[in-house]
N, C-alpha and C positions, 0 to 999 in steps of 0.2 A: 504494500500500500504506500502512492505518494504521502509526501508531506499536504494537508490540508493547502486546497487554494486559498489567496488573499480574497478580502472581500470586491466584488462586483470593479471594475474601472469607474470615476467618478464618485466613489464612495465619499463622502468626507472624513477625512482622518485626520485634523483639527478643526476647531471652532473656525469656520471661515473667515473672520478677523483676527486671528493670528498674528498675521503678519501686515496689516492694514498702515499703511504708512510709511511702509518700508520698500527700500528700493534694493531689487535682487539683480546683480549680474549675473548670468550663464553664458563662460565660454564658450564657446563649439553649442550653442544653446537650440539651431535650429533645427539640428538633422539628433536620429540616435537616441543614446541616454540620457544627454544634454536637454533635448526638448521633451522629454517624459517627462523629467525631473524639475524644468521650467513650468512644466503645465503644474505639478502639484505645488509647487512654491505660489505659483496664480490663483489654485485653488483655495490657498491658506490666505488667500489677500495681498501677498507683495506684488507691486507694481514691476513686472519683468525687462530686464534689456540684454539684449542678443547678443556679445559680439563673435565676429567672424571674419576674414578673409574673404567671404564669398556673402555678397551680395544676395545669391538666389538663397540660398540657405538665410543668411537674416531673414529676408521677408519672408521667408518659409515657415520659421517661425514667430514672427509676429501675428502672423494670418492664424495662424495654429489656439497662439494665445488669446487673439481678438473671438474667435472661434467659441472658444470657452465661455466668451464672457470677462474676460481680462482684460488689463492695461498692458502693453509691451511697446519698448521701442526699441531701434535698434542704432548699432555702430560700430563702422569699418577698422578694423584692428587687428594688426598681424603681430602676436603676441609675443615676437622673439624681439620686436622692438620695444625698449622701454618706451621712449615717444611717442607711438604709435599708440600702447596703454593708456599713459597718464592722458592722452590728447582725447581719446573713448570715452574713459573715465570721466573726465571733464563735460564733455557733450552731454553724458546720459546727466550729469547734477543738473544741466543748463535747461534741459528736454523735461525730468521729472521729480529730482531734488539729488541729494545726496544719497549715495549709494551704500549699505550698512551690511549687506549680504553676498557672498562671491561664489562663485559654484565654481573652481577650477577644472573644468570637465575637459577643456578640447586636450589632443593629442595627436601622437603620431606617433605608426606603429606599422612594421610592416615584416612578414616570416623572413628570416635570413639566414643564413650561416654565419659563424661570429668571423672565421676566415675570410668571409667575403664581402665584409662591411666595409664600405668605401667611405675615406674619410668627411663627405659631404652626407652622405648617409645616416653616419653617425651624427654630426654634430644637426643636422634637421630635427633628432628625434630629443637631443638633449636640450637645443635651445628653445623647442615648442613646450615641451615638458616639464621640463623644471628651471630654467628661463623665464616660459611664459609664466608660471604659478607663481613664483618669486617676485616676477613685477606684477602683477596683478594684487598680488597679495600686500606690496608695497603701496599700491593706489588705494586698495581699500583702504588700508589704513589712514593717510593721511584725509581720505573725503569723509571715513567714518569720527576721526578722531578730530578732526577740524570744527565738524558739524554739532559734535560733542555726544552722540549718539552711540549705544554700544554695536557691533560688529558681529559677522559672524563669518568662517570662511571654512567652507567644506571641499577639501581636493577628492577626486577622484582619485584610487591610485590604482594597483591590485596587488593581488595574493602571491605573484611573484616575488613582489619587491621583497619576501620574506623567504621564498622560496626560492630562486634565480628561476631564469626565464629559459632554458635551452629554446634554440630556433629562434629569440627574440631577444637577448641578451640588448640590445641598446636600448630597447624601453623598459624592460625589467630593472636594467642600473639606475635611470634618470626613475621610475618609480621609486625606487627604494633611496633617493636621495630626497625626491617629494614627501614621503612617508617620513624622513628625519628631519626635515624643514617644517613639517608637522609641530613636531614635537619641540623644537628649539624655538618657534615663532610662537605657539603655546604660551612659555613659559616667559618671554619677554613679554607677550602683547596684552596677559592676562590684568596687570596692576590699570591700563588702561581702558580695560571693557571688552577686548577681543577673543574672542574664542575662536580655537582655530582645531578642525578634525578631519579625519578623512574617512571615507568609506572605499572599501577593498570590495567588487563585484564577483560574483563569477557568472554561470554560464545565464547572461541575459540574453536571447535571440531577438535579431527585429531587423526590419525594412532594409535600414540602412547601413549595414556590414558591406563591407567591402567583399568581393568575390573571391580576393584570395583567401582570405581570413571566414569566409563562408564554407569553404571547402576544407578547412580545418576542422569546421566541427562533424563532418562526413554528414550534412544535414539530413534534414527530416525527425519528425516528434517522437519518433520508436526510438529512433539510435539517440537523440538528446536526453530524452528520461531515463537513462540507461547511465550517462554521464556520471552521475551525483548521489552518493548517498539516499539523496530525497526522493529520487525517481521521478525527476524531472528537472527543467528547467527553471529557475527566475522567470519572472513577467518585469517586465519595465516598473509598472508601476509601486511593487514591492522596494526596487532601488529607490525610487523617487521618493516612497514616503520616508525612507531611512533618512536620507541628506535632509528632508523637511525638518524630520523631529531634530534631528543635530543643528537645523538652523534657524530652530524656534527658541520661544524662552521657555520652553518648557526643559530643554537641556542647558537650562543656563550656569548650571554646575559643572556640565562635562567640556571641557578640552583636552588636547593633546592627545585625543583617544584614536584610533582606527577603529571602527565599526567593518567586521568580514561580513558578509550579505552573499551566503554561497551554497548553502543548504548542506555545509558542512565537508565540502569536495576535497580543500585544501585540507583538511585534517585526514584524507582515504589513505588507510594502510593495508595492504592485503596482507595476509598469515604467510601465504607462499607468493612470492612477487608474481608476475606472468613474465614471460622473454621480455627483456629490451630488446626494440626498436631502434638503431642509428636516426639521430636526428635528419640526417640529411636522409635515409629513407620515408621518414614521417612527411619530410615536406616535400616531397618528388610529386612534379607538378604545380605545386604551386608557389616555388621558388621562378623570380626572374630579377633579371642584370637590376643591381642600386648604384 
């Protein structure tokens, strides 16, 4: 028997003024787990804003949030710039106030071989990663602490960063440095009102996975319920309410924590291991030139 489903999509799972007044950034907010997690922060009441690289993705999700019933706006931001940050940052205060909430969601990630990580490769996935979560997390603070309002900032990371990442070793390290930037921005930002956590995923399926990284999970709902302890997959919106209560006051005691959200995968031990698999045979096929 699965683990029990979450209740219904659109359920409410805080008091819908929650978050009433508060202004939430979501990285990579339009596409993915980004705009799941966007949609229930909207739900709780925060007025949402998008940023992105990409244009179609903003509106993609503001339409999404307007959709709802929400407030969203968006702005153009390539997170490996700090100016490009603090410059978004600025826009969304100017657009709908000060900004108090930060969902460091966007990323980059792609299956490789650690041998064959081309040094532009590498530093894409470190400077979008934990680059971008670093200054962002540097913006929140000054527009939250400015403003005088307390903060909240929830990174995405995963269960690598504890685990290492074979096949994906550049974003496993830049997580697991986000995951200690965690912990160290915690403990500085706490005497000023910030709270700072992350939440570790595992297997959440949806829309918008990349085709390499789809063929890694040998798709279809037999073989993903098979994945996890739980006998199934995560739903989207199980993540989303997780980074909510972490970006509510109702966690206004907890920082510096990681929150796993994985129905227990990253703890699987078998009694008798099965063969190993060579990396490079696990990803034959969906390895191409970085």
């Amino acid at each position: 028997m699965p683990l029990e489903l979450p209740p219904p999509l659109g359920t409410p799972f805080l008091p819908a003024t929650t978050l009433d007044g508060r202004v939430a950034i979501v990285t990579g907010g339009g596409t993915g787990l980004g705009l799941g997690i966007a949609k229930e922060l909207s739900r709780a009441g925060a007025t949402i804003a998008i940023l992105s690289r990409s244009a179609e993705h903003r509106q993609r999700g503001v339409e999404a949030i307007v959709g709802i019933g929400g407030r969203a706006v968006e702005a153009a931001c390539d997170l490996r710039e700090s100016d490009q940050v603090h410059e978004a940052f600025a826009a969304v205060a100017d657009l709908v106030g000060p900004p108090s909430i930060l969902v460091n969601n966007a990323a980059a990630n792609f299956p490789v071989l650690a041998e064959a990580v081309s040094p532009n490769g590498w530093r894409a996935i470190q400077r979008t990663v934990l680059d971008g979560t670093f200054f962002a997390s540097q913006a929140l603070y000054a527009h939250a602490t400015g403003a005088g309002i307390p903060g909240a900032i929830c990174n995405i990371v995963a269960t690598q960063a504890t685990t290492g990442g074979p096949g994906m070793a550049p974003a496993a390290a830049a997580k697991a440095g986000v995951e200690n930037l965690t912990k160290s921005l915690a403990v500085e930002w706490a005497g000023v009102g910030i709270r700072v956590n992350a939440v570790a995923p595992g297997l959440f399926p949806h829309d918008d996975m990349r085709e390499d990284l789809k063929a890694l999970r040998m798709t279809g709902p037999e073989v993903d319920a098979r994945r996890a302890p739980a006998y199934r997959p995560g739903d989207l919106r199980e993540l989303a309410w997780a980074v909510t209560y972490l970006c509510s006051p109702y966690a206004a005691f907890i920082t510096g924590h990681t929150l796993v959200v994985d129905g227990a995968n990253s703890l699987r031990r078998d009694f008798v291991m099965p063969e190993f698999t060579p990396i490079a045979e696990q990803l034959r096929g969906v390895l191409r030139p970085r």
